[in-house]
C-alpha positions as CSV (number, residue, x, y, z in Angstrom):
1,X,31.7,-4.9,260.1
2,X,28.8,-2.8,259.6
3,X,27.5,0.5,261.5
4,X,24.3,2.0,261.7
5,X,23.7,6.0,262.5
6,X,22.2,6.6,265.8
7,X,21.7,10.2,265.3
8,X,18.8,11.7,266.4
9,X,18.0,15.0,265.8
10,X,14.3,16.9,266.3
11,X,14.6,20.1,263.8
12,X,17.1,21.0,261.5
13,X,19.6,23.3,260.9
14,X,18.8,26.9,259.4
15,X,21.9,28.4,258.3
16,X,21.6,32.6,258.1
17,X,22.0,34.7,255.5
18,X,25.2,36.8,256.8
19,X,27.2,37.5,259.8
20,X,27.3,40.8,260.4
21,X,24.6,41.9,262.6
22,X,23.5,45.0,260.4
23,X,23.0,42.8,257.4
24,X,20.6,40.0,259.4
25,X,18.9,43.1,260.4
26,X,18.4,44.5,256.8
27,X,17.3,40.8,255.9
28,X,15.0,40.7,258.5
29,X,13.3,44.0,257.6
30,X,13.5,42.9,253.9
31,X,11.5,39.8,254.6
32,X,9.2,41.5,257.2
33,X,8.5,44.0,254.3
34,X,7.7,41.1,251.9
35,X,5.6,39.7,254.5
36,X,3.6,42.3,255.1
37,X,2.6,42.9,251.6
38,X,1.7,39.3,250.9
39,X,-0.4,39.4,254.1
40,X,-2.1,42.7,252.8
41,X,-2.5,41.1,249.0
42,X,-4.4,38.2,250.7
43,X,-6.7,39.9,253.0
44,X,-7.6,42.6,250.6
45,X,-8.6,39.3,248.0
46,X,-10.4,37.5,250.7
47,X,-12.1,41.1,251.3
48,X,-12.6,41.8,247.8
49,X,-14.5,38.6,246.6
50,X,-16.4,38.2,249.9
51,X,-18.0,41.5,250.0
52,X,-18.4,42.0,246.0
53,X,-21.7,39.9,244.9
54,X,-20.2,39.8,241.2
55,X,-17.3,37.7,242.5
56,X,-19.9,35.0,243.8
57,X,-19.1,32.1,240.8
58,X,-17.0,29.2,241.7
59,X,-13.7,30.7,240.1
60,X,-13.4,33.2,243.2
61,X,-14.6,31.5,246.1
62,X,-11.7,29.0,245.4
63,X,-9.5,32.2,244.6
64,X,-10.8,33.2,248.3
65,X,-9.6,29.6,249.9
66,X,-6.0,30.1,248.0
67,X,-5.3,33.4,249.3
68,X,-6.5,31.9,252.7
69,X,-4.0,29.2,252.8
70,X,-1.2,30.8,251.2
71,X,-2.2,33.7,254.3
72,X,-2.1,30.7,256.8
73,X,1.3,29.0,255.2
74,X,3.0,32.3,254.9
75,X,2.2,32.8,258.6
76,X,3.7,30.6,259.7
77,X,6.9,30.2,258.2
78,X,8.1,33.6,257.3
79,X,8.1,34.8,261.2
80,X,9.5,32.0,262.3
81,X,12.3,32.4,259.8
82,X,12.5,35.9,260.9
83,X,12.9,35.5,264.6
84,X,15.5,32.8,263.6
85,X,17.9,35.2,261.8
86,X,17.6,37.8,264.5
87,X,17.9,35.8,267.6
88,X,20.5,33.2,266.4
89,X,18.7,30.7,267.2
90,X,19.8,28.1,264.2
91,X,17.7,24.8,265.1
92,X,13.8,25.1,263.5
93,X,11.7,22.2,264.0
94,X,8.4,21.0,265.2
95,X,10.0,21.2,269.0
96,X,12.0,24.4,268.7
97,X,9.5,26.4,270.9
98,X,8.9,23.6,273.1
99,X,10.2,25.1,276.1
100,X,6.5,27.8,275.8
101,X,4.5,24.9,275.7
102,X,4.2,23.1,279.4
103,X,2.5,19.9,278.3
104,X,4.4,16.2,277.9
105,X,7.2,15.9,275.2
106,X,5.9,12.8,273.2
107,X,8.8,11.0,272.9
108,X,7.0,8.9,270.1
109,X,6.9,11.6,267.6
110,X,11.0,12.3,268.0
């Protein structure tokens, strides 16, 4: 006899760091700290080889483009994670927030 897994699932699970509420709240603040100083390292590159015409050779405009993406991928992830240890909310996934967004639900994509 052979059985297949019909489980469907749209996220997955993020399990927190710790129970008690005044630890998730030092995480949080820990990782919002973190945050902020990565966001502040990338602007202040972006900044730094844009408005400096020594930093015009190829070597920093890519350097530019890196701190750009790592600013757009840390953007999105580490305030998501955030809200997700503070509000309790354990399920992240490409249709977590779906509920702000009132277009269709494209069942092809789950």
């Amino acid at each position: 006899m052979v059985t297949a897994n019909v489980t469907t699932m749209s996220g997955f699970l993020l399990m927190g760091f710790s129970n008690p509420r005044e630890l998730q709240i030092l995480h949080a603040l820990l990782f919002l700290l973190m945050y902020l100083s990565a966001l502040a390292g990338n602007f202040i590159t972006i900044a730094i080889t844009t408005l400096d015409q020594h930093l015009q050779s190829p070597m920093y405009y890519f350097l530019k483009h890196l701190s750009f993406l790592d600013l757009s991928f840390i953007s999105v992830t580490v305030p998501q994670s955030i809200d997700t240890s503070l509000t309790g909310n354990d399920c992240i996934g490409r249709f977590s927030s779906s509920h702000l967004w009132p277009g269709p639900r494209w069942p092809f994509l789950q």
